[in-house]
Structures are given as structure tokens and as C-alpha cells.
DSSP file (Angstrom, degrees, kcal/mol; ACC not computed):
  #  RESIDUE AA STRUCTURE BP1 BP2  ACC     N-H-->O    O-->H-N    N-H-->O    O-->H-N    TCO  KAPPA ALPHA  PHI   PSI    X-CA   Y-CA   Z-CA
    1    1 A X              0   0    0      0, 0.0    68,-0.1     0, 0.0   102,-0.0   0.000 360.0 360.0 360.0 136.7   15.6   17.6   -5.5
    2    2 A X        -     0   0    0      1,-0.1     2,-0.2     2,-0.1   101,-0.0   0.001 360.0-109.5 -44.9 166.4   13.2   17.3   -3.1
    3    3 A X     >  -     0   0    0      1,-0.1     4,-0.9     0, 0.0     5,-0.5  -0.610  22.5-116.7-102.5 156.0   10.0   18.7   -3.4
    4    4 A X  H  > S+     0   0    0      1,-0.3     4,-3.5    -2,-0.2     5,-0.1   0.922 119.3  56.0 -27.2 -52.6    8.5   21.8   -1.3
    5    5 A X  H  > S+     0   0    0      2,-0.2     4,-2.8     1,-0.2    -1,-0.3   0.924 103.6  58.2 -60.6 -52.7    6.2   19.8    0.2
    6    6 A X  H >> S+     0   0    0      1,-0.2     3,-1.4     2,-0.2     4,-0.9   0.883 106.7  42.7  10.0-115.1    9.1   17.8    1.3
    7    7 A X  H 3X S+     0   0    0     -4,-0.9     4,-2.7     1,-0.3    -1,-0.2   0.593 113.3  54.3  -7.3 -51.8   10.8   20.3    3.1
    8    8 A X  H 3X S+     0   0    0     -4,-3.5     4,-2.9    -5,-0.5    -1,-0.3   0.993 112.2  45.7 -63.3 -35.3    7.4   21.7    4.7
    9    9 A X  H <X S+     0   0    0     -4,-2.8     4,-1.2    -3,-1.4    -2,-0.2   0.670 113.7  47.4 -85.3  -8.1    6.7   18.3    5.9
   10   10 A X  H >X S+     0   0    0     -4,-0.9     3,-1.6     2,-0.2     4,-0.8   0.970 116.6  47.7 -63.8 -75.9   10.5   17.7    7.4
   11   11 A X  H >X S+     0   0    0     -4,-2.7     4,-2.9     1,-0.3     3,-0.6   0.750 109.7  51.8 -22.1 -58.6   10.4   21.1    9.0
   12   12 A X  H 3X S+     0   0    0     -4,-2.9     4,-2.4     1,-0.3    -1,-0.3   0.835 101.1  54.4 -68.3 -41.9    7.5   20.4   10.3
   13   13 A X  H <<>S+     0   0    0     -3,-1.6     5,-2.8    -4,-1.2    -1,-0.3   0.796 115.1  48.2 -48.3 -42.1    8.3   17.2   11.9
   14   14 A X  H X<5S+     0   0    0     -4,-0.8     3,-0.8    -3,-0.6    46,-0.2   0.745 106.8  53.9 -33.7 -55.9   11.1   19.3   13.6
   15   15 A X  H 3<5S+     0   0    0     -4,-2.9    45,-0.4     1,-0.2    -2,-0.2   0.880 108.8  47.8 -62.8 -51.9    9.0   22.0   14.6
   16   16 A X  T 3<5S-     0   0    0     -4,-2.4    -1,-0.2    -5,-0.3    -2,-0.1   0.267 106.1-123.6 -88.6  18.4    6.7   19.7   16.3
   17   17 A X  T < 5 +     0   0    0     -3,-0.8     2,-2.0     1,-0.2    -3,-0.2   0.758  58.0 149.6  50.3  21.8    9.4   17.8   18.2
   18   18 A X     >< +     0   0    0     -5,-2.8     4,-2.7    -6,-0.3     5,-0.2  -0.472  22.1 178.1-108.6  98.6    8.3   14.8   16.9
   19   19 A X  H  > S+     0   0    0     -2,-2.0     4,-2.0     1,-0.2    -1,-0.2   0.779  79.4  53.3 -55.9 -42.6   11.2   12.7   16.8
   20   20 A X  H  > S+     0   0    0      1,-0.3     4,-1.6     2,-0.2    -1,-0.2   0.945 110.4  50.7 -73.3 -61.0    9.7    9.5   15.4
   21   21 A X  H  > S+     0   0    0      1,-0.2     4,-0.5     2,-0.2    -1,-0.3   0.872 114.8  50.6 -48.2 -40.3    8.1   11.7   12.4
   22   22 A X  H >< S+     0   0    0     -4,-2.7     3,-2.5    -9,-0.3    -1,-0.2   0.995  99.7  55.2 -52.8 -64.8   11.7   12.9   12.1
   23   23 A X  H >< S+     0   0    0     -4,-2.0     3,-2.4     1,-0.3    -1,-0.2   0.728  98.1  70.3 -61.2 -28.3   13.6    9.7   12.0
   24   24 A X  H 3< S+     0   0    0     -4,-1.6    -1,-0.3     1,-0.2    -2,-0.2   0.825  90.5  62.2 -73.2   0.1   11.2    8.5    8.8
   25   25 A X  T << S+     0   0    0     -3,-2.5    80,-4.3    -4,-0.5     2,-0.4   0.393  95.1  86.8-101.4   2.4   12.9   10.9    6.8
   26   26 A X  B <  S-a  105   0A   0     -3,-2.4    80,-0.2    78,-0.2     4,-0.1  -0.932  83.1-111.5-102.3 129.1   15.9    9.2    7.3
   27   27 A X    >   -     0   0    0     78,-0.8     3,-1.5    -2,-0.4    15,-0.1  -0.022  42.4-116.5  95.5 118.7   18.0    6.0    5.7
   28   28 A X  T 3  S+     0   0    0      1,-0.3    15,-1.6    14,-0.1    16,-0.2   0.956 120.6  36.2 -11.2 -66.8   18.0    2.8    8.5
   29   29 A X  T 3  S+     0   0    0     13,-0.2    -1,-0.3    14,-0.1    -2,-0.1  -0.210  95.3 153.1-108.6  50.6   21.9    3.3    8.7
   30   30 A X    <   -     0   0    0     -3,-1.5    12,-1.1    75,-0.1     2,-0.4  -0.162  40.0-126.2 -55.3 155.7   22.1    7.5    8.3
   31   31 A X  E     -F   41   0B   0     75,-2.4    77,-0.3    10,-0.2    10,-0.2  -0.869  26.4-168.4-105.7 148.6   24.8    9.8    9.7
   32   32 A X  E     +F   40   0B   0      8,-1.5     8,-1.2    -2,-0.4     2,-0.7  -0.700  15.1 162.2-117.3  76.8   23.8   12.3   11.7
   33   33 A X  E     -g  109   0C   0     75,-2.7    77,-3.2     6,-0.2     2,-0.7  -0.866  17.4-158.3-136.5 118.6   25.7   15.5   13.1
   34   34 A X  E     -g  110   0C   0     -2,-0.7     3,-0.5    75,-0.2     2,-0.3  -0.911  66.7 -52.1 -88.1 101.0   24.5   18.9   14.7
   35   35 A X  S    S-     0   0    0     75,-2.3    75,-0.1    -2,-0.7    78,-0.1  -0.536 118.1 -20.5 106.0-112.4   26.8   21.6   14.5
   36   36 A X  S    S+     0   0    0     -2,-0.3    -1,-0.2    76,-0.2     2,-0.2  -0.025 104.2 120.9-124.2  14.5   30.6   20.4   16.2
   37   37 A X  S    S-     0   0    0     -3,-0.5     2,-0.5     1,-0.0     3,-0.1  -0.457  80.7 -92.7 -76.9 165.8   28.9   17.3   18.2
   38   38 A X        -     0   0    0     -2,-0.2    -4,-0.1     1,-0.1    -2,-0.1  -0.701  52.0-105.9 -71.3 118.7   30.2   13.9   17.5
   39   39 A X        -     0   0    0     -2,-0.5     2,-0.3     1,-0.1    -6,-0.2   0.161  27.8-143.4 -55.2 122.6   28.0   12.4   14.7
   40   40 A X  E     -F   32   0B   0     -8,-1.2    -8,-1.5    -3,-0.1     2,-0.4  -0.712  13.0-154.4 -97.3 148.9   25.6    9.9   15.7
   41   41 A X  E     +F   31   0B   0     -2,-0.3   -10,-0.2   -10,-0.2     2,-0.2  -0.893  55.8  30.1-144.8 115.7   24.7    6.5   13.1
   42   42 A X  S  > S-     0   0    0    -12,-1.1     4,-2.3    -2,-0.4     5,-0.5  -0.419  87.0 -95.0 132.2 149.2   21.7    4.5   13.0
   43   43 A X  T  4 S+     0   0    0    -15,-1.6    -1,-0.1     1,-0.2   -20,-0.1   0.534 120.9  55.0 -73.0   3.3   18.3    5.7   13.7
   44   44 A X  T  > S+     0   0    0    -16,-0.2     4,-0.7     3,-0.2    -1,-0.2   0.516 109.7  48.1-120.1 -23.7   18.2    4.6   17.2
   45   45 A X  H  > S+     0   0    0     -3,-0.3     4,-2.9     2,-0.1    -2,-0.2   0.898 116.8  43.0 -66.2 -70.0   21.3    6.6   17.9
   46   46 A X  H  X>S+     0   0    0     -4,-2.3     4,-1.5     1,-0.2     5,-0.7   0.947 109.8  56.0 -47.2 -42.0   19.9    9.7   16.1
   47   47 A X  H  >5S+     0   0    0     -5,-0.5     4,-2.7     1,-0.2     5,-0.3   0.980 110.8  45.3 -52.9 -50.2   16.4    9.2   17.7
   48   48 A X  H  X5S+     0   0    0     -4,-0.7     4,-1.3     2,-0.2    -1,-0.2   0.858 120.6  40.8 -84.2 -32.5   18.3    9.4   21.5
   49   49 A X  H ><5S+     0   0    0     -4,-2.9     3,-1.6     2,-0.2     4,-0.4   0.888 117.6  48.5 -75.1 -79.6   20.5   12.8   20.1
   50   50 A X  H >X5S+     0   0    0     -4,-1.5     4,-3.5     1,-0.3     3,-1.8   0.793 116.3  44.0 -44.0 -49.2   17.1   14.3   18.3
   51   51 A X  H 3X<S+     0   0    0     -4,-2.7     4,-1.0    -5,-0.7    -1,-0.3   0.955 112.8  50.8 -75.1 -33.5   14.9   13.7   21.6
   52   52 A X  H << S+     0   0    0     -3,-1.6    -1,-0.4    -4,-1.3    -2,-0.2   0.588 113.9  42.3 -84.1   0.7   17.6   15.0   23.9
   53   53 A X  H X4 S+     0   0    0     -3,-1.8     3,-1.9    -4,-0.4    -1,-0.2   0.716 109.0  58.5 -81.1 -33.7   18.1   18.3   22.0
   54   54 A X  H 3< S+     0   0    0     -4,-3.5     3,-0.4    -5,-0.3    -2,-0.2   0.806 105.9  52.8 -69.9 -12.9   14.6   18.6   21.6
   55   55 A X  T 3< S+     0   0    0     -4,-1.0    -1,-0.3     1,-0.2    -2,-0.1   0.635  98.0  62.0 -85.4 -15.6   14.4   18.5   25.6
   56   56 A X  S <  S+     0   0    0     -3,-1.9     2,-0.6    -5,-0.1    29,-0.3  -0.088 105.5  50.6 -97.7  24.1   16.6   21.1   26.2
   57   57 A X  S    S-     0   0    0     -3,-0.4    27,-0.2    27,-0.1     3,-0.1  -0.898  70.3-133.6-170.5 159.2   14.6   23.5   24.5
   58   58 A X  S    S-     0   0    0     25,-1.0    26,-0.2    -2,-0.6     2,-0.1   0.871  77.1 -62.6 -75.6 -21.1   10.8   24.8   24.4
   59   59 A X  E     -H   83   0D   0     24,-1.3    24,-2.9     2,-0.0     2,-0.3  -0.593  44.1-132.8 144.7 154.6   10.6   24.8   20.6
   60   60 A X  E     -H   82   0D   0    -45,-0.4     2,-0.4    22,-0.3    22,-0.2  -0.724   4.4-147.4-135.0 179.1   11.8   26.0   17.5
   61   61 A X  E     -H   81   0D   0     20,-1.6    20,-1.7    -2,-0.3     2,-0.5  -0.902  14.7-149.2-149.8 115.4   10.6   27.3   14.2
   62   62 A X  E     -H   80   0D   0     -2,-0.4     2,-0.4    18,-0.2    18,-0.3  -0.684   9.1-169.9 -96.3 135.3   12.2   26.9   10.9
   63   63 A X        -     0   0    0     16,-1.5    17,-0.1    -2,-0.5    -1,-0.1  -0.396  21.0-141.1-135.7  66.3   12.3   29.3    7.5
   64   64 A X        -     0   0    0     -2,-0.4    14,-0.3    14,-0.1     3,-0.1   0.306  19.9-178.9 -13.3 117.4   13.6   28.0    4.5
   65   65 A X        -     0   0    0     12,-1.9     2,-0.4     1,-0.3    13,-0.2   0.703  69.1 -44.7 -89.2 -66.8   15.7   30.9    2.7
   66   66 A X  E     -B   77   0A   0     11,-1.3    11,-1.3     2,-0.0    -1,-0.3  -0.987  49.4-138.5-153.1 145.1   16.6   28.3   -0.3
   67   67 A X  E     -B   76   0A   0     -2,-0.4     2,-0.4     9,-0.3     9,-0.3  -0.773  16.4-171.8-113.7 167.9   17.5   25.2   -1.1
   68   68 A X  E     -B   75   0A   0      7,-1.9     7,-1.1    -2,-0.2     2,-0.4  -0.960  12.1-143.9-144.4 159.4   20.0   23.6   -3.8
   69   69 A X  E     +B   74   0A   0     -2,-0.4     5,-0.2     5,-0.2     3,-0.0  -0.965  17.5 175.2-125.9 163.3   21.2   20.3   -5.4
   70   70 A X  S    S-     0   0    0      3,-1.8     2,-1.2    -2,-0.4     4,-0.1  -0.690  76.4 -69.1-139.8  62.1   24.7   19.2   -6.6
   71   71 A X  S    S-     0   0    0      1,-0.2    28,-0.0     2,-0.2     0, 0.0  -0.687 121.2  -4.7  58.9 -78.3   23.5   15.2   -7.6
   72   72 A X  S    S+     0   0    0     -2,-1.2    28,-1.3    -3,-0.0     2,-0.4  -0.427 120.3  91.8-118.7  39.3   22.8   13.4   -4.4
   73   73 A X  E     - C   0  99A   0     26,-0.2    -3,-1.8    -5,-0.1     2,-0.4  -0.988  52.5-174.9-144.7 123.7   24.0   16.4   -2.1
   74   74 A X  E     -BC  69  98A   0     24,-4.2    24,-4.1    -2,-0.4     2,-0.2  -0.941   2.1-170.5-125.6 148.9   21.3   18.9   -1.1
   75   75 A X  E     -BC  68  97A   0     -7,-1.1    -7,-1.9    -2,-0.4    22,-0.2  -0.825   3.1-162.2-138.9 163.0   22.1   21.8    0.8
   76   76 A X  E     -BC  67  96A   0     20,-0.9    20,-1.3    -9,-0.3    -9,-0.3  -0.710   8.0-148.9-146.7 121.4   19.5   24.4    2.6
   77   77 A X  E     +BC  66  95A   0    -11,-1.3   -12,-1.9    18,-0.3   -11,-1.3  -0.584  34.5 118.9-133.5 118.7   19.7   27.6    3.7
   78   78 A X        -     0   0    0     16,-1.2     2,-0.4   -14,-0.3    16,-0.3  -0.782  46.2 -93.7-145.6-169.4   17.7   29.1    6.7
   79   79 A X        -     0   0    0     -2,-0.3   -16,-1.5    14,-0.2     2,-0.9  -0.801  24.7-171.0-146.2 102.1   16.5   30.7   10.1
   80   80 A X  E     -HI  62  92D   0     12,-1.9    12,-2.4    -2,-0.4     2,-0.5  -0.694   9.1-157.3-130.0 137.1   15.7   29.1   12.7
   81   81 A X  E     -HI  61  91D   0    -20,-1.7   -20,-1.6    -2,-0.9     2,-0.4  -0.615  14.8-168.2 -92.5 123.8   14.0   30.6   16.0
   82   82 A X  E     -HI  60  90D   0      8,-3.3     8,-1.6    -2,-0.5     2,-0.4  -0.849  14.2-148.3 -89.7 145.8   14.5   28.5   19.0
   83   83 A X  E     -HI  59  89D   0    -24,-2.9   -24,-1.3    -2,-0.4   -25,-1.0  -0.967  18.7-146.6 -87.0 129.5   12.5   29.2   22.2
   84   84 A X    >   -     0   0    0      4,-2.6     3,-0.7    -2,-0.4   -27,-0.1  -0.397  40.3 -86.0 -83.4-179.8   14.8   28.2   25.4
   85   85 A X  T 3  S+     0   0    0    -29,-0.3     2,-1.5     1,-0.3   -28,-0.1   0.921 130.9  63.3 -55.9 -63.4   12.8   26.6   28.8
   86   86 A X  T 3  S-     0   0    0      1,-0.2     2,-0.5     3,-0.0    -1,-0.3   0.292 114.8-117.8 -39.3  10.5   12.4   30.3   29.8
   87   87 A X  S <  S+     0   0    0     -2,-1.5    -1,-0.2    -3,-0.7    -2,-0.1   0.219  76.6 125.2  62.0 -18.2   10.1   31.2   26.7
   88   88 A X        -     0   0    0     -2,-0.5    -4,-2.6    -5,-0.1     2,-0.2  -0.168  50.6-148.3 -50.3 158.2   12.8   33.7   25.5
   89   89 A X  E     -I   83   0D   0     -6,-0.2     2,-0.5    -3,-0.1    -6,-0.2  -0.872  11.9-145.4-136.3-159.3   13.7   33.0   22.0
   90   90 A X  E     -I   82   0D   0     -8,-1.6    -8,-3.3    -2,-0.2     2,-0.6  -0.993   6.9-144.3-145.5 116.4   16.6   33.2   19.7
   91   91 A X  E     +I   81   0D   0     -2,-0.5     2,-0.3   -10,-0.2   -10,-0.2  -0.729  27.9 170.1 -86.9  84.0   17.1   33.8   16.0
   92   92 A X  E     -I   80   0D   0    -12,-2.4   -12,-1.9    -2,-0.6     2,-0.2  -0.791  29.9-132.2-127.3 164.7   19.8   31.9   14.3
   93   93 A X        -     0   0    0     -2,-0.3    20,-0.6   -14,-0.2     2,-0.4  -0.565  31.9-179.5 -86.6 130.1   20.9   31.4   10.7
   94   94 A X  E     - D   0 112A   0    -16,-0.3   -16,-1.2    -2,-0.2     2,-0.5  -0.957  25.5-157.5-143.3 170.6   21.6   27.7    9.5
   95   95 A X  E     -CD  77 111A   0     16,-2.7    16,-1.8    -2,-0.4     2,-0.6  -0.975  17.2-163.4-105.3 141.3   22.8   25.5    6.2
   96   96 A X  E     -C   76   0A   0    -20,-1.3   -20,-0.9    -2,-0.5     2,-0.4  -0.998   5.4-154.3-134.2 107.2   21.7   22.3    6.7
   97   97 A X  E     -C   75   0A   0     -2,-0.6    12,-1.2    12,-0.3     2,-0.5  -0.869  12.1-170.1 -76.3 103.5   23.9   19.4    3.9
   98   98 A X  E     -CE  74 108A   0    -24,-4.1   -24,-4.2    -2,-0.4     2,-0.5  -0.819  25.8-155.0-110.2 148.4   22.2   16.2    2.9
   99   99 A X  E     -CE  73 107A   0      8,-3.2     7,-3.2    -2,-0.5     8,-0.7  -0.918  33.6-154.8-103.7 144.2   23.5   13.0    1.0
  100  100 A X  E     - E   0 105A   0    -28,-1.3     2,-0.4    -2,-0.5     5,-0.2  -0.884  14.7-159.7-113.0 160.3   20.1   11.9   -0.3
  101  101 A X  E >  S- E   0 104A   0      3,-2.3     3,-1.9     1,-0.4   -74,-0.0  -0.994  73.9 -50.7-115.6 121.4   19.6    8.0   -1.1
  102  102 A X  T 3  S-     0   0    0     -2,-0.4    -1,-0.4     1,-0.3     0, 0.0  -0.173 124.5 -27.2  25.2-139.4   16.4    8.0   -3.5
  103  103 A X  T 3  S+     0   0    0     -3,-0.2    -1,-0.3     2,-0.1     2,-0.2   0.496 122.9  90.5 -76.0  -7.6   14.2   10.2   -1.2
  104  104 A X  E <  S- E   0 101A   0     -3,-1.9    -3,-2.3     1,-0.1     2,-1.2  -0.557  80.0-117.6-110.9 140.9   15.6    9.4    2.2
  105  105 A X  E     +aE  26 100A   0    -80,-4.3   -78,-0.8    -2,-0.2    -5,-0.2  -0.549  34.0 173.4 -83.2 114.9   18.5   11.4    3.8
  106  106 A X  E    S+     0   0A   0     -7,-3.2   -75,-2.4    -2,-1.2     2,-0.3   0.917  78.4  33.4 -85.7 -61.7   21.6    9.0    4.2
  107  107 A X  E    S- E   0  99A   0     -8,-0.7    -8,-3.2   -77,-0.2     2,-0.4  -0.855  71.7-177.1-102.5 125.3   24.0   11.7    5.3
  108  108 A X  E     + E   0  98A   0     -2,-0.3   -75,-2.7   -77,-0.3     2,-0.4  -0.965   7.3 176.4-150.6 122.9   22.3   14.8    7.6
  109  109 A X  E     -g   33   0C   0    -12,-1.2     2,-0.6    -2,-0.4   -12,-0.3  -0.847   8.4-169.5-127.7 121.3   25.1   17.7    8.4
  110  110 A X  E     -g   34   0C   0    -77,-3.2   -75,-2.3    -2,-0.4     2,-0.4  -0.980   2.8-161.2-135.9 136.2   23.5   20.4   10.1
  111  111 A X  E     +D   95   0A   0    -16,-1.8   -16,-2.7    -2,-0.6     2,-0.3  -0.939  34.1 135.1-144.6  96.7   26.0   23.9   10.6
  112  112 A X  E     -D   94   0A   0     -2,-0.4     2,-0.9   -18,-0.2   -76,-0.2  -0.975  55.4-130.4-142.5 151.5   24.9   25.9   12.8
  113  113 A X    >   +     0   0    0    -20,-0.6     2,-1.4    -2,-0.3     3,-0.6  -0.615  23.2 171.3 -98.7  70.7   26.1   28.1   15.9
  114  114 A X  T 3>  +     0   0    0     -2,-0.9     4,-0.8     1,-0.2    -1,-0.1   0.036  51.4 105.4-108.6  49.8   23.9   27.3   19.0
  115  115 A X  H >> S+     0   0    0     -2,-1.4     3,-1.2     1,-0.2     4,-0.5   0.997  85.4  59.0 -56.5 -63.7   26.4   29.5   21.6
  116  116 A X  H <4 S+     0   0    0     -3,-0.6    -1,-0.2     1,-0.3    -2,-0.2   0.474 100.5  42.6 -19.4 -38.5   23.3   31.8   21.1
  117  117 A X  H 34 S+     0   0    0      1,-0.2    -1,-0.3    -4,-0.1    -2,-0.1   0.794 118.7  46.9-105.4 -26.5   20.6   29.8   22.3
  118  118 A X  H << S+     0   0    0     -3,-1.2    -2,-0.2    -4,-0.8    -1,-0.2   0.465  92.7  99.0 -82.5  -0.5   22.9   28.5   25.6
  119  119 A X  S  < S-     0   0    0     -4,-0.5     3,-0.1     1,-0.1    -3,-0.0  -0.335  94.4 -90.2 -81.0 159.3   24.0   32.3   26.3
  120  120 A X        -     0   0    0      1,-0.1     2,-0.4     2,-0.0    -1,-0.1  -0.354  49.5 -98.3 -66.7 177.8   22.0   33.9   29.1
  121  121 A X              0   0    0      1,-0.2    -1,-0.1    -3,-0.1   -31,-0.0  -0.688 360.0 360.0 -82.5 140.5   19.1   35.5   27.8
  122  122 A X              0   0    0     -2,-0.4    -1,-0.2    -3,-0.1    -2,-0.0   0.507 360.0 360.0 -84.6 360.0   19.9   39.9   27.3
């Protein structure tokens, strides 16, 4: 299972927008799919989906709840707070599923609901 450290330093690559930092965590030929979007494959695919979410929004912050393993499938449990282009933000829960190849995420399933973060702001 990955290690903590892991995890901070994924997040954190997330957190910071920094798609390139993102993409190392990843398998050459990875799957990729956020929420009910079409899955994107290859890093150079993922890289053009990761940068264009990341552009439509001011920044986010992630808070590991738990994580688990089942043999090469790792699952994690969370919150993440988004801030939209208006500075509001947005608190939503997600599980995040990986197939791991040695240390690098081959398969990366992210299940999450992000009506919330495209809804007007209350």
C-alpha cells in the first residue's frame, strides 16, 4: 500500500496544480477518469484533461479520511475543498480507486459529484 508520505506528496501535487508533478505518479500508458467524463489514456491525454480542470477552478485542498488495499487496487476516501474563479469554495466528499503497477497508478478512477462546485454560488 502506499505509504503516507505517498499520499501527502500526490495530494500535494494536486493541490498545487502542478500537473507535470501529477503525471509522475502515473504508469506511461494509465487510464484516467474523473467522475462520469470519458476516461482519458496515456499521459499526454491525462496531462491535457488534469490542466484543463485545473483551469476551471482557483484551487483545491484535499483531506485524506482513509485509505485501503485489496492486492493491486487501492481505494481512498476523502474531502476535498475546491475554490471556484470567484474565491467561493465548496466542500465535497470523494473515493478515489487505483490499479497500482509496483508504485505507479496504472488505473486512476476518481468518484465524485462536482454539480456542487458548477452550481451558482448560495
Amino acid at each position: 500500500m502506499p505509504t503516507q508520505d505517498w499520499w501527502n506528496a500526490l495530494f500535494a501535487a494536486i493541490d498545487g496544480r502542478d500537473t507535470p508533478a501529477f503525471l509522475d505518479f502515473l504508469t506511461d500508458d494509465a487510464e484516467f477518469r474523473f467522475g462520469n467524463n470519458p476516461p482519458a489514456h496515456g499521459r499526454a491525454a491525462i496531462g491535457q484533461a488534469v490542466a484543463g480542470f485545473f483551469g476551471m477552478i482557483g484551487g483545491c485542498s484535499h483531506r485524506q479520511i482513509r485509505a485501503w488495499q485489496d492486492g493491486a487496487h487501492v481505494a481512498c476516501q476523502g474531502e476535498v475543498t475546491y475554490t471556484r474563479l470567484d474565491g467561493s469554495r465548496v466542500t465535497l466528499p470523494f473515493v478515489n480507486v487505483f490499479e497500482m503497477r509496483g508504485d505507479k497508478v496504472a488505473r486512476y478512477l476518481i468518484y465524485n459529484d462536482l454539480a456542487p462546485l458548477f452550481a451558482p454560488a448560495a
